[in-house]
N, CA, C and O atoms as a printed pandas DataFrame, in Angstrom:
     atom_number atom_name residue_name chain_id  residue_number  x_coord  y_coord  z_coord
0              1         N          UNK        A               1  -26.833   35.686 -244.870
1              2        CA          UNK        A               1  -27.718   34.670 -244.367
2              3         C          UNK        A               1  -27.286   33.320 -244.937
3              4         O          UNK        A               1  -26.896   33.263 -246.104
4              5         N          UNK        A               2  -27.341   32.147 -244.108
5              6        CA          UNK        A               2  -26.774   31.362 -244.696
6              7         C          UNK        A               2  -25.667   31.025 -245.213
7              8         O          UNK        A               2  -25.716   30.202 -246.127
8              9         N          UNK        A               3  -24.392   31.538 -244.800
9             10        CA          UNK        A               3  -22.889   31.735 -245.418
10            11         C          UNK        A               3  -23.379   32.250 -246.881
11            12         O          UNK        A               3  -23.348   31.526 -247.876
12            13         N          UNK        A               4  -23.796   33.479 -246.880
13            14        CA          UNK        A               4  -23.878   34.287 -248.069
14            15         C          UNK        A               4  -24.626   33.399 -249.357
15            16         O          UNK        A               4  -24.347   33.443 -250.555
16            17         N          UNK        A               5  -25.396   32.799 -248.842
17            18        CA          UNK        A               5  -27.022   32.303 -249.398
18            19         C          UNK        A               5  -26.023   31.351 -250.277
19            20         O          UNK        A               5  -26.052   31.548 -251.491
20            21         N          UNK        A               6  -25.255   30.467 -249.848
21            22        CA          UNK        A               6  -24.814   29.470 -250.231
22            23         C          UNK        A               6  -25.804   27.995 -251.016
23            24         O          UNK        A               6  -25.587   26.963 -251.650
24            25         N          UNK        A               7  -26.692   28.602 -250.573
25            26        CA          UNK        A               7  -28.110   27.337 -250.316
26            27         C          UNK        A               7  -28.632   27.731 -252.059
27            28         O          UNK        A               7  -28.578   27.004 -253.051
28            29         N          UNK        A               8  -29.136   29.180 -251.920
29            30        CA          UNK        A               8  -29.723   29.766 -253.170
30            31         C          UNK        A               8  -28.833   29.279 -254.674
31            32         O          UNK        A               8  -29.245   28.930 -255.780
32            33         N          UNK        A               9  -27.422   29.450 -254.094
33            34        CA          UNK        A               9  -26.317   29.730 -255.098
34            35         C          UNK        A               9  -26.546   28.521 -255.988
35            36         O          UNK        A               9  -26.403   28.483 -257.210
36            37         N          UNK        A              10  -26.962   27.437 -255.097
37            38        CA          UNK        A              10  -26.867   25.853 -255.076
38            39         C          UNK        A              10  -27.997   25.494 -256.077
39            40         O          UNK        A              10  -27.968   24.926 -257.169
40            41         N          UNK        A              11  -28.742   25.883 -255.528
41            42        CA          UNK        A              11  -30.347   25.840 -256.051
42            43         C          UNK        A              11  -29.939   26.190 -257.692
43            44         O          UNK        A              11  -30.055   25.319 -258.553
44            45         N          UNK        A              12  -29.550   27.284 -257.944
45            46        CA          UNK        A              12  -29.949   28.393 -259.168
46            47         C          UNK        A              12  -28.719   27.734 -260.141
47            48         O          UNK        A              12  -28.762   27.774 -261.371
48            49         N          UNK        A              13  -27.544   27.079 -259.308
49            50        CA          UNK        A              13  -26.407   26.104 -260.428
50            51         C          UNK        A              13  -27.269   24.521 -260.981
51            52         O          UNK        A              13  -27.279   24.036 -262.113
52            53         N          UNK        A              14  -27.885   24.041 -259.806
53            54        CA          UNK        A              14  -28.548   22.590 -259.361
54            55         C          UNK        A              14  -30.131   22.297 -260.183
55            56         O          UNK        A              14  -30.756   21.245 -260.312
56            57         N          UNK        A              15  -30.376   23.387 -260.549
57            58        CA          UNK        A              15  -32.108   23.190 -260.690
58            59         C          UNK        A              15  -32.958   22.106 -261.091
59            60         O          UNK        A              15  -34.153   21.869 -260.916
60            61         N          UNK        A              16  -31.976   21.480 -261.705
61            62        CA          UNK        A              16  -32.780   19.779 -262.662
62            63         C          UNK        A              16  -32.488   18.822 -261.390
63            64         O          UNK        A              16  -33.175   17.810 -261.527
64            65         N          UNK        A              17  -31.750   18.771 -260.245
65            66        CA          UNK        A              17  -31.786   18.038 -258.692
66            67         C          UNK        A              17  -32.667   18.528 -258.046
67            68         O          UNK        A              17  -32.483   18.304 -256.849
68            69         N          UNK        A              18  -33.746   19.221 -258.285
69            70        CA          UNK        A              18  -34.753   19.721 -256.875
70            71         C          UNK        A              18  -36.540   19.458 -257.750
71            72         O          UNK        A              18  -37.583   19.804 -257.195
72            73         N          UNK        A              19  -36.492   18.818 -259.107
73            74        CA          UNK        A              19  -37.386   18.335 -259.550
74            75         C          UNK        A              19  -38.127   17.133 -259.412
75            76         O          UNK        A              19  -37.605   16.168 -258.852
76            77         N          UNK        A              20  -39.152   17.085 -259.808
77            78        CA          UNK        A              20  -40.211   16.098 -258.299
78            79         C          UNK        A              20  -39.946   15.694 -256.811
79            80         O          UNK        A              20  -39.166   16.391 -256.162
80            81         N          UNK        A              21  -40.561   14.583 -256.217
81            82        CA          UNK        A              21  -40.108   14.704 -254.875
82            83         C          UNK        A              21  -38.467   14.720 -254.364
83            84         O          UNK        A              21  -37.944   15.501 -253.569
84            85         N          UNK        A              22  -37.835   13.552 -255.123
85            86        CA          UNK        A              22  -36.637   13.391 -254.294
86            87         C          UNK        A              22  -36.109   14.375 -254.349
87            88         O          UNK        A              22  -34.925   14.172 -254.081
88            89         N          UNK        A              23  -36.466   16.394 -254.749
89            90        CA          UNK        A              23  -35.433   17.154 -255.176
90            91         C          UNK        A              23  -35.860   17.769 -253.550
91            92         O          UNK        A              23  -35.025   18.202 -252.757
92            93         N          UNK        A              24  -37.403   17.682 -253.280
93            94        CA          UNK        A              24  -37.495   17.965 -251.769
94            95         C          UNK        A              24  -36.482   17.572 -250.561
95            96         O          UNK        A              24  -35.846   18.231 -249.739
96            97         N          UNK        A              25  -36.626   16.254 -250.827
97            98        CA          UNK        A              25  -35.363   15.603 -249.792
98            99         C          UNK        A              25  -34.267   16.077 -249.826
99           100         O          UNK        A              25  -33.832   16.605 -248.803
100          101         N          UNK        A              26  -33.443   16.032 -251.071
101          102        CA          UNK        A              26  -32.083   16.751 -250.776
102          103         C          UNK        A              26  -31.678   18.081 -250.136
103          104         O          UNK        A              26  -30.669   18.443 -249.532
104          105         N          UNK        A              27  -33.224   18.888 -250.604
105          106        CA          UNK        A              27  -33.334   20.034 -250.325
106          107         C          UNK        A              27  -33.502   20.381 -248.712
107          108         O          UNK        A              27  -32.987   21.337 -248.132
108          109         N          UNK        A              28  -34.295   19.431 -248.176
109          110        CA          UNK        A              28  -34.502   19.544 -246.981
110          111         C          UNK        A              28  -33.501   18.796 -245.776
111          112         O          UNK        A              28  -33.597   18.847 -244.550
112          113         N          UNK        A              29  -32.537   18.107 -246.627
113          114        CA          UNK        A              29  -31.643   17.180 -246.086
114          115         C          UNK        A              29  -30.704   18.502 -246.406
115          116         O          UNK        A              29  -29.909   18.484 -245.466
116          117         N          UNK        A              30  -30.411   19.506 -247.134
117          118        CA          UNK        A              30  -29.105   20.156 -246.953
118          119         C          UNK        A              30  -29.459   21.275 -246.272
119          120         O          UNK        A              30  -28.440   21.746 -245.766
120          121         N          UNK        A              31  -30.584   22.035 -245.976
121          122        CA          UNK        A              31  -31.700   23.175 -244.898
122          123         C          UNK        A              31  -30.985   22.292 -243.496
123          124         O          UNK        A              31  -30.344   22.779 -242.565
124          125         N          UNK        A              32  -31.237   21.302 -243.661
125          126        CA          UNK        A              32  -31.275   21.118 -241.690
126          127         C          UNK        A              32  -29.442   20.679 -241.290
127          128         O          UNK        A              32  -29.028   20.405 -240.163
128          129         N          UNK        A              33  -28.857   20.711 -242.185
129          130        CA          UNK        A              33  -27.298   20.744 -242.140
130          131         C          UNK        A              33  -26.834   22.260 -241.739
131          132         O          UNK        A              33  -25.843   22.637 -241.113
132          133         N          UNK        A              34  -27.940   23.011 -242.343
133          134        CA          UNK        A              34  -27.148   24.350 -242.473
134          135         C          UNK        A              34  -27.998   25.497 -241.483
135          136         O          UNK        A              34  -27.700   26.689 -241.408
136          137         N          UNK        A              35  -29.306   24.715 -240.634
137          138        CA          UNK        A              35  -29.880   25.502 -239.903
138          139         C          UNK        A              35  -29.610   25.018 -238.364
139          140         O          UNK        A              35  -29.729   25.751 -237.383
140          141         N          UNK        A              36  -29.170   23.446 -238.340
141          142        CA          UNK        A              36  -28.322   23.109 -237.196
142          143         C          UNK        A              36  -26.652   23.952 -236.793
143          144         O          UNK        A              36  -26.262   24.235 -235.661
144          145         N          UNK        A              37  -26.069   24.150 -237.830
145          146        CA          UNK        A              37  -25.273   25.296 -237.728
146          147         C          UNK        A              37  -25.601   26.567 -237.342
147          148         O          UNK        A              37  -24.683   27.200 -236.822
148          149         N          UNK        A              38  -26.793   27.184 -237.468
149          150        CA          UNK        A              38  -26.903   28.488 -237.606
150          151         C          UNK        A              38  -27.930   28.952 -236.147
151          152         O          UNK        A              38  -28.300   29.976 -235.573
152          153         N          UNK        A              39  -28.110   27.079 -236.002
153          154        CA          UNK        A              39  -29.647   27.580 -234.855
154          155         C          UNK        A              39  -29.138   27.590 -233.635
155          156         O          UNK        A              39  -29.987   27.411 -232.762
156          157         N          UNK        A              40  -27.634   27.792 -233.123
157          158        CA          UNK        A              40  -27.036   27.537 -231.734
158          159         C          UNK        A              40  -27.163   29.168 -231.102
159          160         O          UNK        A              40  -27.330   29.407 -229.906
160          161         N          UNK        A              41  -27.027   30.375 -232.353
161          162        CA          UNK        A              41  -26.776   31.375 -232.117
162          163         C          UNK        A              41  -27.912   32.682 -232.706
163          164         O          UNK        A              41  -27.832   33.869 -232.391
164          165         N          UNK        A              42  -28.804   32.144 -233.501
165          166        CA          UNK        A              42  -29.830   32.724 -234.476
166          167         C          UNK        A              42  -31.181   31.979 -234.237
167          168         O          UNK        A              42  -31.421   30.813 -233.923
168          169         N          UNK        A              43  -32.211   33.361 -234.569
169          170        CA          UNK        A              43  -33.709   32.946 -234.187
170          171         C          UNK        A              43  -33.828   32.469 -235.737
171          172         O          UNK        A              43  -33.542   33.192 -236.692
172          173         N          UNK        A              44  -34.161   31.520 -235.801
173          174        CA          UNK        A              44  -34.796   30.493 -237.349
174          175         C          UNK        A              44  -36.399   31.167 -237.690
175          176         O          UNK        A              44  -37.393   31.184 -236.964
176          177         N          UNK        A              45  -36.249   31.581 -238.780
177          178        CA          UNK        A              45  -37.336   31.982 -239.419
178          179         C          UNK        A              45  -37.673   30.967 -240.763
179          180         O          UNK        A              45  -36.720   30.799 -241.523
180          181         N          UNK        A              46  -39.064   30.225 -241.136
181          182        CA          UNK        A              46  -38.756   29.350 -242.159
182          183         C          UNK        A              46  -40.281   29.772 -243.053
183          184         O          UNK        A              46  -41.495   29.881 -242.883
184          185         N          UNK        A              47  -39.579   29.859 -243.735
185          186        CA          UNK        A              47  -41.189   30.565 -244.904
186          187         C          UNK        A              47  -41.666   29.521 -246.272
187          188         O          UNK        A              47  -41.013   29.111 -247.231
188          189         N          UNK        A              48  -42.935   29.343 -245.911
189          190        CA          UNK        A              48  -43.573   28.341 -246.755
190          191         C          UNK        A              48  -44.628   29.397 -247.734
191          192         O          UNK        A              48  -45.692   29.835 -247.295
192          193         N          UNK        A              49  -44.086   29.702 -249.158
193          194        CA          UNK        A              49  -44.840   30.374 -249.822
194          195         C          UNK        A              49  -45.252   29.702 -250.524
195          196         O          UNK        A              49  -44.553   29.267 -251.440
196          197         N          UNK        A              50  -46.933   29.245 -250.332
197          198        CA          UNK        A              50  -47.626   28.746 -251.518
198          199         C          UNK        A              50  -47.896   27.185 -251.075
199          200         O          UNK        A              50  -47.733   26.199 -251.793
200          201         N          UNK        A              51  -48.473   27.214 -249.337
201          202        CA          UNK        A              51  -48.225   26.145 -248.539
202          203         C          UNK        A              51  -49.263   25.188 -248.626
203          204         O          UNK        A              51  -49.276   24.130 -247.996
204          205         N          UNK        A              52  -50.453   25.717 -249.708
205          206        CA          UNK        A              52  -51.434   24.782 -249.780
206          207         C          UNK        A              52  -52.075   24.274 -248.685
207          208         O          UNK        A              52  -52.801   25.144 -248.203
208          209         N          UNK        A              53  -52.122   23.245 -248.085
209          210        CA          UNK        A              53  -52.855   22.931 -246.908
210          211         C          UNK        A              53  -52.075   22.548 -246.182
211          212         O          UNK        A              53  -52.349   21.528 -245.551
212          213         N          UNK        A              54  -50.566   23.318 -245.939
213          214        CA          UNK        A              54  -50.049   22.905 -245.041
214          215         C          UNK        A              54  -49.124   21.181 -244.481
215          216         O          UNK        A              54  -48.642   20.837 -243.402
216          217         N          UNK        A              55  -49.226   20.532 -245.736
217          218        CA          UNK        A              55  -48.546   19.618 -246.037
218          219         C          UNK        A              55  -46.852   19.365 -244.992
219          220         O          UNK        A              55  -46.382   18.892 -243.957
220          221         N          UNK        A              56  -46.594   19.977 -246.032
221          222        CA          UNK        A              56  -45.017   20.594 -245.733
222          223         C          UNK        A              56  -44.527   21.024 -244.400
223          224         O          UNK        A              56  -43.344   21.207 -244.113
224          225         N          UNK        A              57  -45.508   21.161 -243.646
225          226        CA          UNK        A              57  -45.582   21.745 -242.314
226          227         C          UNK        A              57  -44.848   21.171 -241.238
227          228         O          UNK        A              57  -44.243   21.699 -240.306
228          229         N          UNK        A              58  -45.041   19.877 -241.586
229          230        CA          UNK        A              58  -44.171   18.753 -240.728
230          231         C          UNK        A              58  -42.434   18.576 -240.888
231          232         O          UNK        A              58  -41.630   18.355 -239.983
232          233         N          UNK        A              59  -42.159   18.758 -242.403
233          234        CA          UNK        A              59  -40.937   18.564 -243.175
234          235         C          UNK        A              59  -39.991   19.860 -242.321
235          236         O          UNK        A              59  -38.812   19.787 -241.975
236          237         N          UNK        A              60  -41.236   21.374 -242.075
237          238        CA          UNK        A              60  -40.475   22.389 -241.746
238          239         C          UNK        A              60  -39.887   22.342 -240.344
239          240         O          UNK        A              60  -38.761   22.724 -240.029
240          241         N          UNK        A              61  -41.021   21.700 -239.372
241          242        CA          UNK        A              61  -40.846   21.248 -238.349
242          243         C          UNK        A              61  -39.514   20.660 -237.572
243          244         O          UNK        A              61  -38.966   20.820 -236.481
244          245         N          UNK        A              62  -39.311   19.874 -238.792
245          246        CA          UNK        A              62  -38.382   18.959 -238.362
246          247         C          UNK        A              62  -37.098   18.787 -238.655
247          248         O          UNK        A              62  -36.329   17.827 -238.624
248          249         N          UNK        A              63  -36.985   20.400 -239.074
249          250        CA          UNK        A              63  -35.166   20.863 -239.366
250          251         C          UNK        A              63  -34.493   21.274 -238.210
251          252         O          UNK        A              63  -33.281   21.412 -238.046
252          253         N          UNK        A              64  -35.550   21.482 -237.310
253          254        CA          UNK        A              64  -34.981   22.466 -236.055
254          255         C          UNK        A              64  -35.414   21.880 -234.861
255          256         O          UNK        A              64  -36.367   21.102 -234.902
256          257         N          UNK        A              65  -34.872   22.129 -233.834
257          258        CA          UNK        A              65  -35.205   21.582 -232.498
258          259         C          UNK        A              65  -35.369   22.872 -232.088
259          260         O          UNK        A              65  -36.408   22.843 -231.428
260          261         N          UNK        A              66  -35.021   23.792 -232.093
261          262        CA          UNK        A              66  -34.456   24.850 -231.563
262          263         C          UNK        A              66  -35.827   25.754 -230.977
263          264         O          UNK        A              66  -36.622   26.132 -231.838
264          265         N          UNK        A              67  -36.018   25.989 -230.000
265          266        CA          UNK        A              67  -37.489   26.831 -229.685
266          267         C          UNK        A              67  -37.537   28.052 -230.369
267          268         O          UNK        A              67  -38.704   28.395 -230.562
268          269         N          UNK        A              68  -36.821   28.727 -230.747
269          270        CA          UNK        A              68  -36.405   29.931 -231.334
270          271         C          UNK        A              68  -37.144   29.754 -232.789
271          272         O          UNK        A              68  -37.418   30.839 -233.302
272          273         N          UNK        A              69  -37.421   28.903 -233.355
273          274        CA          UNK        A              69  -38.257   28.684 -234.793
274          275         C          UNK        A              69  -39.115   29.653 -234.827
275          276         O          UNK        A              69  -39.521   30.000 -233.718
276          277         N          UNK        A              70  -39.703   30.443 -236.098
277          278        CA          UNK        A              70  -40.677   30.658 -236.493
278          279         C          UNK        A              70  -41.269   30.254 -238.136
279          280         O          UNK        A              70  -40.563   29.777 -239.024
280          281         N          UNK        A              71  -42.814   30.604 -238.257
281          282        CA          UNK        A              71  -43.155   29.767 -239.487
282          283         C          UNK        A              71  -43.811   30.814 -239.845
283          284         O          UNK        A              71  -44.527   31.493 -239.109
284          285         N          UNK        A              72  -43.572   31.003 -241.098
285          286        CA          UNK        A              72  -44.549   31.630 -241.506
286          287         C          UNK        A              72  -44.915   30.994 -243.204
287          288         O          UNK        A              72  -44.104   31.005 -244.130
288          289         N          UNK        A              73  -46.173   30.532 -243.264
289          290        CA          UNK        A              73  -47.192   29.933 -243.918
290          291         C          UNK        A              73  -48.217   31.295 -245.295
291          292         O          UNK        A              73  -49.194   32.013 -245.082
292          293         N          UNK        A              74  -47.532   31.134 -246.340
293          294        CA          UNK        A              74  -48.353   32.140 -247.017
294          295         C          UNK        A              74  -49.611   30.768 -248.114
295          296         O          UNK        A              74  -49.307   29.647 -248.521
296          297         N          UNK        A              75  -50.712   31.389 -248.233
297          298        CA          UNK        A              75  -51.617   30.234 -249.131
298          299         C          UNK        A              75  -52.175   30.921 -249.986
299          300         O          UNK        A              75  -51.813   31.839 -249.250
300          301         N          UNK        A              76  -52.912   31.611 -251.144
301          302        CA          UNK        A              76  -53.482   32.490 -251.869
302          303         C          UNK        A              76  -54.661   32.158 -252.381
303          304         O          UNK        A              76  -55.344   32.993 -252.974
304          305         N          UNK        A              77  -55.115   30.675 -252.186
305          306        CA          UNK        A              77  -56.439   30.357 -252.296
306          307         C          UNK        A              77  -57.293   30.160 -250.466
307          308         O          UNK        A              77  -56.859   29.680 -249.419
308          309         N          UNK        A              78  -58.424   30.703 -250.779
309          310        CA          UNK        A              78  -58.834   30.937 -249.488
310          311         C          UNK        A              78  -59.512   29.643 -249.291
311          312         O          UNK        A              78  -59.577   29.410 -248.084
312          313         N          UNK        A              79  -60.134   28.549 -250.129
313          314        CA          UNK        A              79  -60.335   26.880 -249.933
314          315         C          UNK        A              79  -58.963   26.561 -249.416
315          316         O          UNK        A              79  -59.271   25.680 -248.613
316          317         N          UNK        A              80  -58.115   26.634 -249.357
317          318        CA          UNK        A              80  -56.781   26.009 -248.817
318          319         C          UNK        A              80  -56.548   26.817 -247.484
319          320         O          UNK        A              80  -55.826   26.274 -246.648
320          321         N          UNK        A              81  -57.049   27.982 -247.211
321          322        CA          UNK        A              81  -56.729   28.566 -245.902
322          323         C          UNK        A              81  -57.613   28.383 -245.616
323          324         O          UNK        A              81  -57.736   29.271 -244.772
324          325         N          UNK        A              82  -59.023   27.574 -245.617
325          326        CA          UNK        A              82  -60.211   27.125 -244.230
326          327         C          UNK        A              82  -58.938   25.762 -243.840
327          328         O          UNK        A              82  -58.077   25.775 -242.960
328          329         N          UNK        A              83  -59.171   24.944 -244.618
329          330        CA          UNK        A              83  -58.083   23.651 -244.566
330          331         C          UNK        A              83  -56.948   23.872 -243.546
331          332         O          UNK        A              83  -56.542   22.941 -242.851
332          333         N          UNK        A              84  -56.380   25.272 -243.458
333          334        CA          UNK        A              84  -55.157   24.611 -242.566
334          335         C          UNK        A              84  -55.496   25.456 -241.370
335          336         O          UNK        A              84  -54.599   25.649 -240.550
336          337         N          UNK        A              85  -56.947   26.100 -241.126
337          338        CA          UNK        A              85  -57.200   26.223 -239.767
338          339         C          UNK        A              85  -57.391   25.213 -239.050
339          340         O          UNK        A              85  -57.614   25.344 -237.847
């Protein structure tokens, strides 16, 4: 997945670059490099664990054009899942 989770590899060498916001951006600036590659031929699955109210929702949105997307949204407080009904 991902040229052999190239992304993860990145992450787990990188970890002090993905701290406070700007580590989002890069993060989400190198996701839509590597899901525009992958989304010509593959159904996109994008998983938000721990999505709070759904914030992020937009950021996920907007890696893909591709109709083929799916989302899946996990939240563990149930005040945060009335919120993103």
């Amino acid at each position: 997945m991902f040229g052999k989770c190239k992304l993860a590899r990145y992450y787990l060498k990188n970890r002090n670059e993905f701290f406070g916001e700007e580590g989002h951006e890069i993060l989400l600036k190198k996701l839509k490099k590597i899901i525009k590659k992958e989304e010509e031929t593959k159904k996109i699955l994008l998983i938000d664990v721990g999505t709070n109210i759904g914030n992020y929702l937009p950021h996920l949105k907007d890696l893909s054009q591709n109709q083929k997307v799916e989302y899946l949204l996990f939240e563990p407080n149930p005040v945060n899942i009335k919120a993103l009904k």
